[in-house]
N, C-alpha and C positions, 0 to 999 in steps of 0.2 A: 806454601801451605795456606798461606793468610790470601793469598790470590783464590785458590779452590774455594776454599772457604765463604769466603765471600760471593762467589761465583753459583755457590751451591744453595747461599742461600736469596741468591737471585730468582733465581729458579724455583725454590719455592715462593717466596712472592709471588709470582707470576701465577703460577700453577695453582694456590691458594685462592687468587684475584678470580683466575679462569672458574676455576669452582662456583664461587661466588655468583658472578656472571649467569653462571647455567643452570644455580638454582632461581635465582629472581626470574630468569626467563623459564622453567619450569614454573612457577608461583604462578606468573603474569598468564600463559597459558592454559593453565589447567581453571583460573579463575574465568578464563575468556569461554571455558567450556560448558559452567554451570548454567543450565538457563536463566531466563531473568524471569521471578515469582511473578504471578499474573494480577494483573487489576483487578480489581473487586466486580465479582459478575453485576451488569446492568437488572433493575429489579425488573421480575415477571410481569408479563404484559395481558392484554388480551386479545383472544382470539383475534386473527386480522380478516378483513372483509376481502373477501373475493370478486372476479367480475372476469365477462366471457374474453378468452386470445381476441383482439381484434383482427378483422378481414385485412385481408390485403395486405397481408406482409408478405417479403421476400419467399421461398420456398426451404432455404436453409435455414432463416428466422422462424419461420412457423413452426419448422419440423424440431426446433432446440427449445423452444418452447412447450409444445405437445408432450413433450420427451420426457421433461425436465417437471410438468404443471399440472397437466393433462388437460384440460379441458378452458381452467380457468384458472387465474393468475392471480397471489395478492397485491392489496392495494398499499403500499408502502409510505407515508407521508414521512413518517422519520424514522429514521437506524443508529440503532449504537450498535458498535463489534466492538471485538475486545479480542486481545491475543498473543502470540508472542512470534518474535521475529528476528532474523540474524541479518545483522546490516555490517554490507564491505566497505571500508572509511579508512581510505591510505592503503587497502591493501589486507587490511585487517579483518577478519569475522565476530565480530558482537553481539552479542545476547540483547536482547530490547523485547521490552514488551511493550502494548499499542493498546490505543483505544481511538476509534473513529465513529465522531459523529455526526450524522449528516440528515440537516433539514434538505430532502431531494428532492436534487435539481435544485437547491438553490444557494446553499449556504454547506461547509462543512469545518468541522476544527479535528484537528492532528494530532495525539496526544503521544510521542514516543519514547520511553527511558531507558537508554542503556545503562548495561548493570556490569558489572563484574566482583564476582562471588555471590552475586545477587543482590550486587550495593549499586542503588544510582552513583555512576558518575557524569552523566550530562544527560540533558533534555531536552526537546526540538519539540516546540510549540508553534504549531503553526492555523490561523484560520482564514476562511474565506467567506466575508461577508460583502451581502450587498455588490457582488462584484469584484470587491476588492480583494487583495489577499495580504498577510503582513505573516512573514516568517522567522521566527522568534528562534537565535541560535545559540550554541554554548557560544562561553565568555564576552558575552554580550551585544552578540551581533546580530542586527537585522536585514531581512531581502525586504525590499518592497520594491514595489514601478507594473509598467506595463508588462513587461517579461515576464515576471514574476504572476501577475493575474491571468496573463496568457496560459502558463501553465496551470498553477490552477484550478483554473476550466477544466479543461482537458481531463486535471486528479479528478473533480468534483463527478465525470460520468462516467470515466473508466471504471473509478471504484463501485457504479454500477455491477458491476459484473456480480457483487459479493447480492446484489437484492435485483437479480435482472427485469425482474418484472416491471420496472420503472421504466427501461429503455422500449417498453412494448405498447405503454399509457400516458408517457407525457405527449401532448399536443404539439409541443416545441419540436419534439423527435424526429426525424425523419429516416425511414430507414431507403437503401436502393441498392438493387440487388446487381451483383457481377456475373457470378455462376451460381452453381449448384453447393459451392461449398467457402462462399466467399459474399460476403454485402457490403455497400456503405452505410457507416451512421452518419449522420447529421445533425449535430447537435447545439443549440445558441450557444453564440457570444457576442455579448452587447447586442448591437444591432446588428448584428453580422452570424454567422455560422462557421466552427468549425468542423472536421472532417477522420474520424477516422474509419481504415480498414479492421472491418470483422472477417477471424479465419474459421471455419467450423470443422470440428471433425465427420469426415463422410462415414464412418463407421458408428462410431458413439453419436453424432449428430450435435454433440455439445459443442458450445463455444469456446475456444480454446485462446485465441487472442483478440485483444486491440491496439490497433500501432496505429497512429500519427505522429505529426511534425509540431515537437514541442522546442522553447527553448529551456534550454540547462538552467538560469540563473537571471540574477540582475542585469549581472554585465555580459551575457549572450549578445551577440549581434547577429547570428544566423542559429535557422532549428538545428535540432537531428533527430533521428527518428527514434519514438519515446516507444518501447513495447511492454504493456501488461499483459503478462500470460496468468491463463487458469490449470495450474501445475496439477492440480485432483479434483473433483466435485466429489459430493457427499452429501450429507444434513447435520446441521449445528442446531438446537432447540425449534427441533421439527421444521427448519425450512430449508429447502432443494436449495444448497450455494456451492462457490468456489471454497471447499476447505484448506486450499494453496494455493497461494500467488506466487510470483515473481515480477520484478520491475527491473525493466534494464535500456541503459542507452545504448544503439547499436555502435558505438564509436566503442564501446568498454570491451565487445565481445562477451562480457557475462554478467548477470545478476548482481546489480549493485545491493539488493534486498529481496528478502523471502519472507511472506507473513505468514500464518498459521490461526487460525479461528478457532477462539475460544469459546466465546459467546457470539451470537446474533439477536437483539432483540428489533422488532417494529412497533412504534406507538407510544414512547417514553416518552413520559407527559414533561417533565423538564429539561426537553429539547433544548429553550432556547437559555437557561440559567450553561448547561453544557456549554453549548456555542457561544458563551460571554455576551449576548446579546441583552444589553440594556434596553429597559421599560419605558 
């Protein structure tokens, strides 16, 4: 009897244990579900200055511009967005919400907090100035180097895509056409140029991707190939953008992160207080 007994109440320990288990992982879940509360909208701007498509771009460029502008395009000097976004990290799906701001084409800083229940629990600050980039990570780790600025770059015109208008007016830009629904960008680094493939859709006429060869990290020693997709277009505070991304290394086979636009503004005059840029 004192054998069962004891046996029986082995069994419940366990079974009690197990419970326990599968509420904290119910808790842990259902927390991971909540979105994370958004940044404080960027304040109202002014009207932004317009100016004609320029000649001579690709045929699949023109026509995603046309589409997208009509006639004429604004002029973008700086961007804040604001948003929110689910990032995969180990495997995991997390609520974050974002704010990106970016002196274009030249400078931008990273502001992203995952939440759970809609509590930060960590924070990835990351900028790029002056060329440089320094990536600021939980429990207190930093990227920096060439790798690290190499990509980047790369972030600094992809996220073009959210103010396209930029990749149609900078100087630096170069566009070269493949097909009818395919181009190159060309875009500076340092003294040199990087490269990625633009895909358009032949029906919508929109921009739907850009893929280059980025590397992963500090300690990368070979790229792989980095794809921002433009998951929907729409309008956030009356301007034609990407209202969904995605960013993914093709090595992952899927979406390491999804953003979502909340705000869009052009012309926020403390640009560079945002961007930590000392006087």
């Amino acid at each position: 009897m004192a054998s069962a007994a004891g046996k029986g109440a082995e069994v419940t320990r366990i079974l009690v244990l197990a419970g326990l288990l599968a509420a904290i992982l119910v808790v842990v879940l259902v927390g991971l579900r909540i979105p994370a509360p958004p940044f404080p909208a960027p304040p109202p701007t002014p009207a932004t200055e317009t100016v004609a498509i320029p000649r001579d771009l690709p045929a699949p460029v023109e026509r995603f511009y046309r589409s997208t502008y009509g006639d004429a395009v604004p002029v973008a000097q700086n961007v804040v967005l604001t948003g929110r976004a689910r990032l995969r990290i180990l495997g995991v799906s997390m609520p974050a919400r974002w704010r990106f701001t970016h002196d274009v084409g030249r400078a931008y800083r990273h502001e992203i907090v995952a939440t759970w229940f809609g509590i930060p629990i960590f924070v990835v600050d990351e900028r790029f100035l002056d060329g440089t980039a320094r990536l600021e990570l939980p429990f207190g780790q930093v990227e920096e180097g060439a790798t690290v600025d190499q990509g980047a770059n790369l972030a600094l015109w992809a996220e073009a895509m959210w103010f396209p208008a930029a990749l149609a007016l900078d100087p630096r830009v170069r566009w070269e056409v493949v097909d009818d629904a395919t181009a190159l960008l060309h875009v500076p680094y340092g003294g040199d140029s990087e490269t990625f493939v633009a895909r358009f859709d032949p029906t919508t006429t929109r921009l739907t991707l850009l893929e280059a060869m980025r590397y992963k990290g500090a300690e990368a020693t070979s790229k792989t190939l980095w794809i921002t997709r433009a998951d929907a277009w729409g309008e956030i505070d009356g301007h034609p953008t990407m209202t969904r991304a995605s960013v993914q290394w093709l090595d992952e086979g899927r979406p390491w992160a999804t953003f979502e636009v909340d705000h869009l503004r052009f012309g926020v005059e403390d640009v560079d207080a945002r961007l930590g840029r000392t006087p």
